[in-house]
C-alpha positions as CSV (number, residue, x, y, z in Angstrom):
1,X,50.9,106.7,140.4
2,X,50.1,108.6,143.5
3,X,46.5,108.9,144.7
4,X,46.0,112.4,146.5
5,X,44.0,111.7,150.0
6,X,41.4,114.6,148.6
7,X,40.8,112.5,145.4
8,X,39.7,110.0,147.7
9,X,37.7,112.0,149.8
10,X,35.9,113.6,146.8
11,X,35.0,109.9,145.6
12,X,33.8,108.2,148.8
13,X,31.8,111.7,149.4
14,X,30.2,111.0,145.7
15,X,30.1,106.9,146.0
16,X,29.6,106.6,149.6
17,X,31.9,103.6,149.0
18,X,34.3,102.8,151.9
19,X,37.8,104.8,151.6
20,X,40.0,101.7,150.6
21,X,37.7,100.7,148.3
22,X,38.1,104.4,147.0
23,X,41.9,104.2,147.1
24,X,41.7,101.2,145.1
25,X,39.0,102.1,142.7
26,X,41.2,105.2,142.1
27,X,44.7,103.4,141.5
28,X,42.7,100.6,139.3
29,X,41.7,103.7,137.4
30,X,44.8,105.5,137.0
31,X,43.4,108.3,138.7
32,X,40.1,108.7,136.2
33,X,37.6,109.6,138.7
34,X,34.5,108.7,136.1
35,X,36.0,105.5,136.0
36,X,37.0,104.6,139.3
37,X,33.1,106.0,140.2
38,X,32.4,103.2,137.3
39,X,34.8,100.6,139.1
40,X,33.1,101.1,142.7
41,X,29.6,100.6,140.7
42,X,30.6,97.3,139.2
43,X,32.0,96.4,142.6
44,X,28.4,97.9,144.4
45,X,26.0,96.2,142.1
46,X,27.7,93.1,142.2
47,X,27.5,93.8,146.5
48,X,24.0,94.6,146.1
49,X,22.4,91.5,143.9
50,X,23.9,89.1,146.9
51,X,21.2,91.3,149.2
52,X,18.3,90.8,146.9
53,X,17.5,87.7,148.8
54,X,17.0,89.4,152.2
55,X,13.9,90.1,153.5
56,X,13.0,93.8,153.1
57,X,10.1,94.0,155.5
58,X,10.7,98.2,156.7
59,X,10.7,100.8,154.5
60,X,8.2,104.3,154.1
61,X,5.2,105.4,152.0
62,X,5.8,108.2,150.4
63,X,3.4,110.5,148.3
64,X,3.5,113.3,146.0
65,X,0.7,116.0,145.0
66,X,1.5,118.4,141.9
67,X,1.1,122.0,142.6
68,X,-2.3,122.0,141.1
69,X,-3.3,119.1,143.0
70,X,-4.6,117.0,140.1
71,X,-1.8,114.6,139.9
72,X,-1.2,112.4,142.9
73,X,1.5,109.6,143.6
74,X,2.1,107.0,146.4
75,X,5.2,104.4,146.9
76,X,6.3,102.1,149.5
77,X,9.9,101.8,149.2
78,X,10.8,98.3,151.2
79,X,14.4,98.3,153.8
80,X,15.3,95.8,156.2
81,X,15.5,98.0,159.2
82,X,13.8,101.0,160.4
83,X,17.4,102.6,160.9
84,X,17.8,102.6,157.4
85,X,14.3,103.5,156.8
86,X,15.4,106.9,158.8
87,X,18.5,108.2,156.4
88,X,18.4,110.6,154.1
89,X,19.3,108.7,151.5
90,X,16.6,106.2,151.5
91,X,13.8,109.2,152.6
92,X,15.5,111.1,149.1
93,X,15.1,108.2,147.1
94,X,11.8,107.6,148.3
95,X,10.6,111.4,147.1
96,X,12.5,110.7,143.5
97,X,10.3,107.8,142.7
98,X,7.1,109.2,143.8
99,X,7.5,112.1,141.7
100,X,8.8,110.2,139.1
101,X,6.1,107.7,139.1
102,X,3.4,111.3,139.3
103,X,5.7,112.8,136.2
104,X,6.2,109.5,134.0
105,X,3.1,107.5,134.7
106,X,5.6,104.3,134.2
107,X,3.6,101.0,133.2
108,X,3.8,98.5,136.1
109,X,6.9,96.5,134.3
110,X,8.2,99.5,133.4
111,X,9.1,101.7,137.0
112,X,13.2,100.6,136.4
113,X,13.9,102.8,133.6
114,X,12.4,105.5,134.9
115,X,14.7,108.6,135.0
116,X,15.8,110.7,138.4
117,X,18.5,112.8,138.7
118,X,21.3,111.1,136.1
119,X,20.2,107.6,137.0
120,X,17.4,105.0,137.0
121,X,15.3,104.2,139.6
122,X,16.5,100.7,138.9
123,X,20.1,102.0,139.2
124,X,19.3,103.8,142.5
125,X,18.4,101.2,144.0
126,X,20.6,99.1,143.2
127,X,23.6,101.7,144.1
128,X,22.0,102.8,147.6
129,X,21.3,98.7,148.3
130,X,25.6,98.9,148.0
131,X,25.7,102.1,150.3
132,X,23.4,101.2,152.7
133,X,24.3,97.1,153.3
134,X,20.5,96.6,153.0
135,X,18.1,94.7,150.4
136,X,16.5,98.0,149.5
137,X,13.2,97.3,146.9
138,X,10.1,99.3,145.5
139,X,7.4,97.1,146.5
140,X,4.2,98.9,145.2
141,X,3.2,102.3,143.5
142,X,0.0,103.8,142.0
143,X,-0.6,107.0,140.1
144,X,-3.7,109.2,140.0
145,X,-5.3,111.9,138.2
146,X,-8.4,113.9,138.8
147,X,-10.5,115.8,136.1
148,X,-13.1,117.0,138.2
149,X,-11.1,117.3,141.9
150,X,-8.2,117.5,143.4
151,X,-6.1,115.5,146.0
152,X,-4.7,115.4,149.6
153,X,-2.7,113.3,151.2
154,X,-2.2,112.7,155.3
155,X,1.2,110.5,156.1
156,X,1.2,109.2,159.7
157,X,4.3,109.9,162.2
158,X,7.2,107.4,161.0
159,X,6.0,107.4,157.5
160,X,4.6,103.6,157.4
161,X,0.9,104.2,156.8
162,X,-0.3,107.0,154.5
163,X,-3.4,107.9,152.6
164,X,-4.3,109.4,149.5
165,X,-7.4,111.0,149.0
166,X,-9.9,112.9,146.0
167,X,-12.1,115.4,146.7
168,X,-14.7,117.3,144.8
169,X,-15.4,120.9,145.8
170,X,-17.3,123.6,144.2
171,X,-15.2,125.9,145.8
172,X,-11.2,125.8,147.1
173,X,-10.9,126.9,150.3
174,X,-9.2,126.2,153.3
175,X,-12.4,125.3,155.0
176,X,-12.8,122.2,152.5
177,X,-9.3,121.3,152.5
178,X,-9.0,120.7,155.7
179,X,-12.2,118.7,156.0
180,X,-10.5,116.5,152.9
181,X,-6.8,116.4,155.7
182,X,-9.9,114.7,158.3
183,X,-10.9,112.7,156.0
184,X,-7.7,111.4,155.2
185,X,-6.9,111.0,158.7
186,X,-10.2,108.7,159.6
187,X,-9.5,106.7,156.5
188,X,-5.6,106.3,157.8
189,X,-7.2,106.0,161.2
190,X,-10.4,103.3,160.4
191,X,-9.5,101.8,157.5
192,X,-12.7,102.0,155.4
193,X,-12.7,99.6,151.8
194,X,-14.9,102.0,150.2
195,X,-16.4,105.5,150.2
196,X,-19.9,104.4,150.1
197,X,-22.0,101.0,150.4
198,X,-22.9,101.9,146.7
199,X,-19.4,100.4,145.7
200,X,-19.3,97.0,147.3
201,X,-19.5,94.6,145.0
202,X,-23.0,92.6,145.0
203,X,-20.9,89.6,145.8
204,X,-19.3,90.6,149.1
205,X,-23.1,91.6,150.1
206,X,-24.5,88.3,149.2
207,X,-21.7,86.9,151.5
208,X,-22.4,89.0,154.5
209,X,-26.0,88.5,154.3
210,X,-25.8,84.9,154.3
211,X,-23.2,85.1,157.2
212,X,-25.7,87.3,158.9
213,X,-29.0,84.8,158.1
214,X,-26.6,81.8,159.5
215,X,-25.8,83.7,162.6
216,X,-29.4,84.5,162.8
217,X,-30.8,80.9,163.0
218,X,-27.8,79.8,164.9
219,X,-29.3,82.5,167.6
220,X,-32.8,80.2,167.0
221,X,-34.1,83.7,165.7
222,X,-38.1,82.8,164.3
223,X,-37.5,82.4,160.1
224,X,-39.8,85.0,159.1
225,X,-37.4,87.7,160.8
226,X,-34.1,86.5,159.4
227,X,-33.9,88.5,156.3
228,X,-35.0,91.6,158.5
229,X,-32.2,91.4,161.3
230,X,-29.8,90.3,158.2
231,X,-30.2,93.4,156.5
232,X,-30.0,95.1,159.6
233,X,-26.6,93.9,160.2
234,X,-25.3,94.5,156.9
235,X,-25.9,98.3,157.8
236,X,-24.1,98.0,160.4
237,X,-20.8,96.5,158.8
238,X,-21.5,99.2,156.0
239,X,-21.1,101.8,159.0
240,X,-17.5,100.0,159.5
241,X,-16.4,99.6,156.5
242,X,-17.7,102.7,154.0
243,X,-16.1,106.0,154.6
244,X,-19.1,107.8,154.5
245,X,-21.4,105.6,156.8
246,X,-18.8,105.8,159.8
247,X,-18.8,107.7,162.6
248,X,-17.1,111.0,161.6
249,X,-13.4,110.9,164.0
250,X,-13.8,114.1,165.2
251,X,-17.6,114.1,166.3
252,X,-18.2,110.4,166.7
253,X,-22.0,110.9,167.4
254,X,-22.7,112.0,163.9
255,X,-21.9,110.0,160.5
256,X,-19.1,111.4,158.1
257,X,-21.6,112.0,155.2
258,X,-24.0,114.0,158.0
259,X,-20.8,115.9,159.1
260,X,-20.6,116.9,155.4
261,X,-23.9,118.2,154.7
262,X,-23.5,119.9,157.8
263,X,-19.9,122.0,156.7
264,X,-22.0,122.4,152.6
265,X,-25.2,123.9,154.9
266,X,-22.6,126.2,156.9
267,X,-20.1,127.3,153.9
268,X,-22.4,126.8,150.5
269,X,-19.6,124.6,149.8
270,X,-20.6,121.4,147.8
271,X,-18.0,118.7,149.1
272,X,-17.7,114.9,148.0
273,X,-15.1,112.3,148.1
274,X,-14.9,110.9,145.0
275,X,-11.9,108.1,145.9
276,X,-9.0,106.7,148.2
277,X,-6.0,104.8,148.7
278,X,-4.3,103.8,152.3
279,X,-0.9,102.3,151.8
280,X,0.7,100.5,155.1
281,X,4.2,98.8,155.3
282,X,3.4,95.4,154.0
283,X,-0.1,95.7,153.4
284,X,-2.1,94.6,150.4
C-alpha cells in the first residue's frame, strides 16, 4: 500500500523515530498508525536496553513545590552528556517525575509504574533512552511533607546542584521567604550535614573529639588541657558543618542563627529551619 509522506511526518513528529524507520514502521503496519507507533516502540525499547550499560554520569536535579508549599519533591535524572541534559525532552521528563513522585508518593521499588501523561515513568524512560541515543536513568528521588511549615527550593545555574529546604514561620511573608531562598543558597553554597549540632549523632562527636585529643598531644599540648582545646575544636567544625552555626553568606561576620533572631527582632516574625536536602549530580 502507499504510505503518504504526511503519515510519516505525523509519526516521526509523535515517535521522534528516524523517517525510514517511520516509513517502515508504517508499511509493516499496513498504514495503522497505533501500531506502527507500537512497531517503532518494540524496535526503541529493544535500542534502548543495549544503552543501559553506559555510564549515565550527567543529567539535572529537578524539584517540585505544591501550591501550598507543604509538599516538596527532588529527582536527579542521570544522561551521558550535558547536551542531552539540555533538551527539552529530558528537562520535561525531569518535571513529570518530580511531580509525580510529589503526587504519588511511589515506594522506592515502586517509581516505574508511576503514571505521567499516558505512560510510565519506566516507559518514558525507556522511549526517550531510544530518542535520545543515551543511557537515560532516575538515579535518586525523595518526597516531603510538612505539617507545621512549608518548603523552598533554590536550583543552581545548569541545574546540577539543588536544595530543598523547610521552614517554620509564624507568619508568610515575603520577608521570610526570602530569608528561607538564602538559606537555601548557603546550604547549596557550604554544604552543611545538619541544621544544628543538636542533630549529629553522638558517634560522629566521639570521633571528632578523639581526632581532636590526638592532634592535641601530637602538638605536645600539656594533658590537663586536651579535653579543653578538643572541645574547642569541635565548635569549630560544628561552625562548618551545621547550618545554623556558620557564618551567614550574606553577612559573613555574624552566624546564620544570630542573622535570624536579628530578622524575628526586626519583623515579629518567628523563623526556624526545621530540615534540608542538597542533591548534586552524583552525589550521595
Amino acid at each position: 500500500m502507499s504510505i503518504s509522506a504526511q503519515d510519516v511526518k505525523a509519526l516521526r513528529e509523535k515517535t521522534g523515530a528516524g523517517m525510514m524507520d517511520c516509513k517502515k514502521a508504517l508499511s509493516e503496519c499496513k498504514g495503522d498508525f497505533d501500531e506502527a507507533i507500537k512497531y517503532l516502540r518494540e524496535k526503541g525499547m529493544f535500542q534502548a536496553r543495549k544503552r543501559m550499560d553506559r555510564t549515565a554520569e550527567e543529567g539535572l536535579i529537578q524539584t517540585y513545590i505544591s501550591s501550598d508549599r507543604k509538599t516538596a519533591a527532588i529527582v536527579e535524572l542521570n544522561c551521558e552528556t550535558d547536551f542531552v541534559a539540555k533538551t527539552d525532552d529530558f528537562q520535561k521528563l525531569a518535571g513529570q517525575i518530580s511531580t509525580a513522585v510529589a503526587v504519588d508518593n511511589p515506594a522506592p521499588d515502586a517509581w516505574q509504574s508511576m503514571k505521567i501523561e499516558n505512560s510510565t515513568v519506566g516507559d518514558s524512560l525507556i522511549a526517550l533512552t531510544a530518542k535520545l541515543g543515551e543511557n537515560i536513568q532516575l538515579r535518586r528521588f525523595k518526597r516531603y511533607e510538612s505539617k507545621n511549615g512549608i518548603f523552598d527550593a533554590y536550583v543552581h545555574a545548569g541545574s546540577k546542584l539543588a536544595v530543598l529546604i523547610e521552614l517554620k514561620i509564624s507568619q508568610d511573608s515575603l520577608e521570610a521567604i526570602e530569608l528561607g531562598h538564602d538559606l537555601a543558597m548557603q546550604v547549596a553554597a557550604a554544604n552543611p550535614i545538619a541544621v544544628r549540632p543538636e542533630e549529629i549523632t553522638s558517634e560522629e562527636i566521639n570521633k571528632e573529639l578523639e581526632i581532636y585529643r590526638i592532634q592535641a598531644r601530637n602538638e605536645g599540648k600539656p594533658e590537663k588541657v586536651i579535653d579543653i582545646i578538643a572541645e574547642g575544636r569541635l565548635n569549630k567544625y560544628y561552625q562548618d558543618v551545621c547550618l545554623l552555626e556558620q557564618p551567614f553568606v550574606k553577612e559573613q561576620k555574624i552566624k546564620v542563627k544570630e542573622h535570624i533572631a536579628a530578622f524575628t527582632k526586626e519583623t515579629g516574625i518567628e523563623f526556624d529551619v526545621i530540615r534540608f536536602d542538597r542533591f548534586g549530580i552524583g552525589g550521595n
